[in-house]
C-alpha positions as CSV (number, residue, x, y, z in Angstrom):
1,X,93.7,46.1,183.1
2,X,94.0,44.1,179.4
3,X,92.2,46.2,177.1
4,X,90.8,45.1,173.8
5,X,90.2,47.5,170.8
6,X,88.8,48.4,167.3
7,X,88.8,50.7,164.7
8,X,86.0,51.6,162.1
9,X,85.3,54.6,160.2
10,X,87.9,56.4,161.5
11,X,86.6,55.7,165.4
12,X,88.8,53.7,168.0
13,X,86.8,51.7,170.6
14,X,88.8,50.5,173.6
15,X,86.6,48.3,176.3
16,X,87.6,46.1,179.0
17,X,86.8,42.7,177.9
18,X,86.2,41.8,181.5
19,X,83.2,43.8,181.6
20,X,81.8,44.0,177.8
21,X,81.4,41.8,175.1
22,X,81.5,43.2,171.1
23,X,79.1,41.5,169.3
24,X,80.0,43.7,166.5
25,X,81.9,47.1,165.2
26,X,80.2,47.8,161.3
27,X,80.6,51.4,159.6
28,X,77.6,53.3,159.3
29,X,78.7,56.1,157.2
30,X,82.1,55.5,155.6
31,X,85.1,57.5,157.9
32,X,82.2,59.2,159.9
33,X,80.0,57.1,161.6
34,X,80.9,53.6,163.1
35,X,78.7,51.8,165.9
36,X,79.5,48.7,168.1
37,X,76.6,46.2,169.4
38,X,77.8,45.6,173.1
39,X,76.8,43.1,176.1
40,X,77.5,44.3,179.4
41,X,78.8,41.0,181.3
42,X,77.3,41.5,184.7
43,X,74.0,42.7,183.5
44,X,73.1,41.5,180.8
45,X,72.6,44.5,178.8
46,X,73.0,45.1,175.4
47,X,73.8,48.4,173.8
48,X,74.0,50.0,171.0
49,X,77.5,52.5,171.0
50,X,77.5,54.8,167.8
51,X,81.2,56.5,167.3
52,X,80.8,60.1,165.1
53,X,83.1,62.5,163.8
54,X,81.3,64.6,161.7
55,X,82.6,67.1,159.0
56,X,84.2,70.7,160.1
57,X,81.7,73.4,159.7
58,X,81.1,74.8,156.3
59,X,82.5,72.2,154.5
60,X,81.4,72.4,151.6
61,X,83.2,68.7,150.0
62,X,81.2,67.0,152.5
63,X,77.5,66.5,152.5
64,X,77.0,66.3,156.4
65,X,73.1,66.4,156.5
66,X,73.8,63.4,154.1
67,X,75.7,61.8,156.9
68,X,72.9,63.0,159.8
69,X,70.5,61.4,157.6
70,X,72.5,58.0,157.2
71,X,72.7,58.1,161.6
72,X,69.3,58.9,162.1
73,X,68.1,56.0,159.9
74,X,70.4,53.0,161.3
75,X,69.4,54.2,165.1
76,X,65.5,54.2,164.0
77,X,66.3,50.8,161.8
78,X,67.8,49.0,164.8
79,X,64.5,49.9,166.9
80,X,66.1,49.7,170.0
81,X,66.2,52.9,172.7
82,X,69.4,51.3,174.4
83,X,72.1,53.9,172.7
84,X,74.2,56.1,173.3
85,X,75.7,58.6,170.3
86,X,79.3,60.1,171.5
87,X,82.0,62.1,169.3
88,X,82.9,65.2,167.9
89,X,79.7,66.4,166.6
90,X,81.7,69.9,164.7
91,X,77.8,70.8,165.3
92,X,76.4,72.9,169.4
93,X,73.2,72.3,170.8
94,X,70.5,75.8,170.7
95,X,70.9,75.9,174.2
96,X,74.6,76.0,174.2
97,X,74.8,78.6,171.1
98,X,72.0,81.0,172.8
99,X,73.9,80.9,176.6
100,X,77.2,81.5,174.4
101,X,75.8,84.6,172.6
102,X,76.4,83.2,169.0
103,X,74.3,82.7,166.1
104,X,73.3,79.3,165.0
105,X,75.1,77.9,161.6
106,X,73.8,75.0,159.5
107,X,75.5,72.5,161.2
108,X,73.6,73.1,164.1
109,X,70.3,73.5,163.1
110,X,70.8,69.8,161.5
111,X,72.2,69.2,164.9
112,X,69.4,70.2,167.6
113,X,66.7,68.8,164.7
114,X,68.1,65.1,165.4
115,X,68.4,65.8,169.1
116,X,64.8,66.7,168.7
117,X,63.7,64.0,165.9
118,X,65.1,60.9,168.3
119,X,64.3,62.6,171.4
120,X,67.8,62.4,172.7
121,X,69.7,64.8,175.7
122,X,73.8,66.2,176.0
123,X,75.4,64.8,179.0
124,X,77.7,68.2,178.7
125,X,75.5,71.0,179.4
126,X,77.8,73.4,181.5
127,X,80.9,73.3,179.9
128,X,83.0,73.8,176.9
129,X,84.7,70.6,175.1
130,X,87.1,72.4,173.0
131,X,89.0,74.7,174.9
132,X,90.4,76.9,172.2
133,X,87.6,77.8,170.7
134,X,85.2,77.9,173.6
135,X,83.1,75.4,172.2
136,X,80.6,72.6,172.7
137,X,81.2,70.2,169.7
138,X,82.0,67.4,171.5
139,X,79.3,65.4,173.6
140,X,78.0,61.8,174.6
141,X,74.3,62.1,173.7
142,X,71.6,59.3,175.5
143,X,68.0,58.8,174.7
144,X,65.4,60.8,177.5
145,X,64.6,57.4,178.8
146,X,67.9,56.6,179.8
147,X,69.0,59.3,181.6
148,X,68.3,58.2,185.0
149,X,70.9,55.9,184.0
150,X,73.3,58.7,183.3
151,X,74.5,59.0,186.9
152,X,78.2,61.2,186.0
153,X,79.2,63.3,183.6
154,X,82.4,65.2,182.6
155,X,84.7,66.7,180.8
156,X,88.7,66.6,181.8
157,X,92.1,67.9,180.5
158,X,92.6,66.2,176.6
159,X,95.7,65.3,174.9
160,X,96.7,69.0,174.3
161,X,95.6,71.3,177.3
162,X,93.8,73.9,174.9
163,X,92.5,71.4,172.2
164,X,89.6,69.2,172.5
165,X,88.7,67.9,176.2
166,X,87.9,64.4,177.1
167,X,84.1,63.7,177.5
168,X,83.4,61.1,180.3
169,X,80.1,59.7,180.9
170,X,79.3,57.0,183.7
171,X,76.0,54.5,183.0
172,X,75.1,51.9,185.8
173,X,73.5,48.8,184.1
174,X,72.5,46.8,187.3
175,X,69.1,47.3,187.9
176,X,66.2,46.5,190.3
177,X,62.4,47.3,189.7
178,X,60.5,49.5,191.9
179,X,57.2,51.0,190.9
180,X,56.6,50.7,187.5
181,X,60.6,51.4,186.3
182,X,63.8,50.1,186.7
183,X,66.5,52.7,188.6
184,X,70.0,51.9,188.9
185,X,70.8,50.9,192.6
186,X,72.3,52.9,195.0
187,X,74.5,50.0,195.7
188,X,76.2,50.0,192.3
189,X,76.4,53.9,191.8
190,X,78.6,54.4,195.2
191,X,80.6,51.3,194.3
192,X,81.1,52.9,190.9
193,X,81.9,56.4,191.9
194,X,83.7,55.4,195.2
195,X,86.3,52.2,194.0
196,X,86.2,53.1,189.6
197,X,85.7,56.9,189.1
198,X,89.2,58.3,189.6
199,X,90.8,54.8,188.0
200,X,89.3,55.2,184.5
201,X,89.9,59.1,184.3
202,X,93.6,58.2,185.8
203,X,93.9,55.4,182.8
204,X,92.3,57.7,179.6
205,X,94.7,60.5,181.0
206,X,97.4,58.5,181.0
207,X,96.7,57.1,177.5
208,X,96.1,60.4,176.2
209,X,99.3,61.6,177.4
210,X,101.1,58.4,175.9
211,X,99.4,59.6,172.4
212,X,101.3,63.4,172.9
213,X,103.9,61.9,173.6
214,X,104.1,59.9,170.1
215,X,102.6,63.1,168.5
216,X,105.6,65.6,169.4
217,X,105.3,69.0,168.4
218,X,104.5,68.5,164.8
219,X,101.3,69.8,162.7
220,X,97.7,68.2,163.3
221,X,98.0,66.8,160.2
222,X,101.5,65.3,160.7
223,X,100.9,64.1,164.1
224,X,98.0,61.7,163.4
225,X,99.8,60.4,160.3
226,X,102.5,59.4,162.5
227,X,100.4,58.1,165.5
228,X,98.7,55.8,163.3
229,X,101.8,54.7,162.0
230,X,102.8,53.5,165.3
């Protein structure tokens, strides 16, 4: 498989051109925010795909509601409910914080307050993303009235074993209506879980073990300064 890929604000997007057409990758919040306008070939679909890494907690040189803000009011500007919002959010949702025993910080409170405003849902509910830590910050977030298109979701080993998992969402695009709403068909979904599932968690897994690879066994820091090089 050829891949084509991107970078903006400090977010890679890889896609099989094969599949999707970029319209468009444009920075939404300078180094935090980036989203990509995409066509899905077969359907016809098009997509709005927002990239975020937002600032560690309690970091104070960075104004994160500031960033929130700046994402809440290019999704609403576009006026489209075709998203999806994926990342490292540094930010857990109330329900993951109150099952984990913890105490909400400010982060989250902005958090679960734009999962609210835009009427959006986690695809990770059940697990933690960051295995260190035992924590939630990392997600792939869809709108409520897309999540009967949301037909997998999970998270798998990442490049370090107890550092941030990948997050893996599947969405089936081929539609059919049927009483009042369009469903994904049953046709697609067991072609997509049956013949692609295991492939593209076989190819990210191998990509992310290419990037260790590169990174050796220096610092965070010192690693991505030398990945990037490369």
């Amino acid at each position: 498989m050829e891949y084509s890929a991107k970078r903006r604000a400090g977010i890679y997007y890889v896609w099989d051109p094969t599949k999707l057409a970029v319209h468009g990758i444009e920075e939404v919040y300078t180094s935090r925010v980036a989203r990509a306008s995409i066509h899905v070939l077969d359907s016809g679909t098009e997509i709005e795909v927002y990239g975020v890494y937002m600032p560690v907690r309690d970091n104070k040189a960075e104004k994160t509601e500031e960033i929130w803000e700046a994402l809440t009011q290019d999704i609403t500007e576009r006026g489209t409910r075709n998203f999806i919002v994926n990342g490292d959010f540094n930010a857990e949702t109330e329900a993951w914080i109150s099952r984990s025993g913890k105490t909400q910080k400010e982060e989250d409170v902005i958090y679960q307050g734009f999962l609210e405003d835009l009427n959006l849902v986690a695809s990770i509910t059940e697990d933690c993303t960051f295995e260190r830590a035992q924590t939630q910050m990392d997600n792939i977030l869809v709108p409520i009235e897309l999540i009967h298109n949301l037909i997998e979701a999970h998270v798998t080993t990442g490049v370090r074993e107890k550092d941030h998992k990948l997050v893996i969402a599947a969405l089936a695009w081929e539609m059919k209506e049927g009483k009042g709403e369009l469903r994904p068909t049953r046709r697609y979904t067991d072609k997509f879980l049956e013949k692609h599932w295991l492939t593209y968690e076989r190819i990210l897994q191998e990509r992310a073990n290419e990037i260790q690879e590169k990174m050796g066994n220096k610092r965070p820091s010192d690693k991505l300064k030398k990945y990037n090089k490369n």
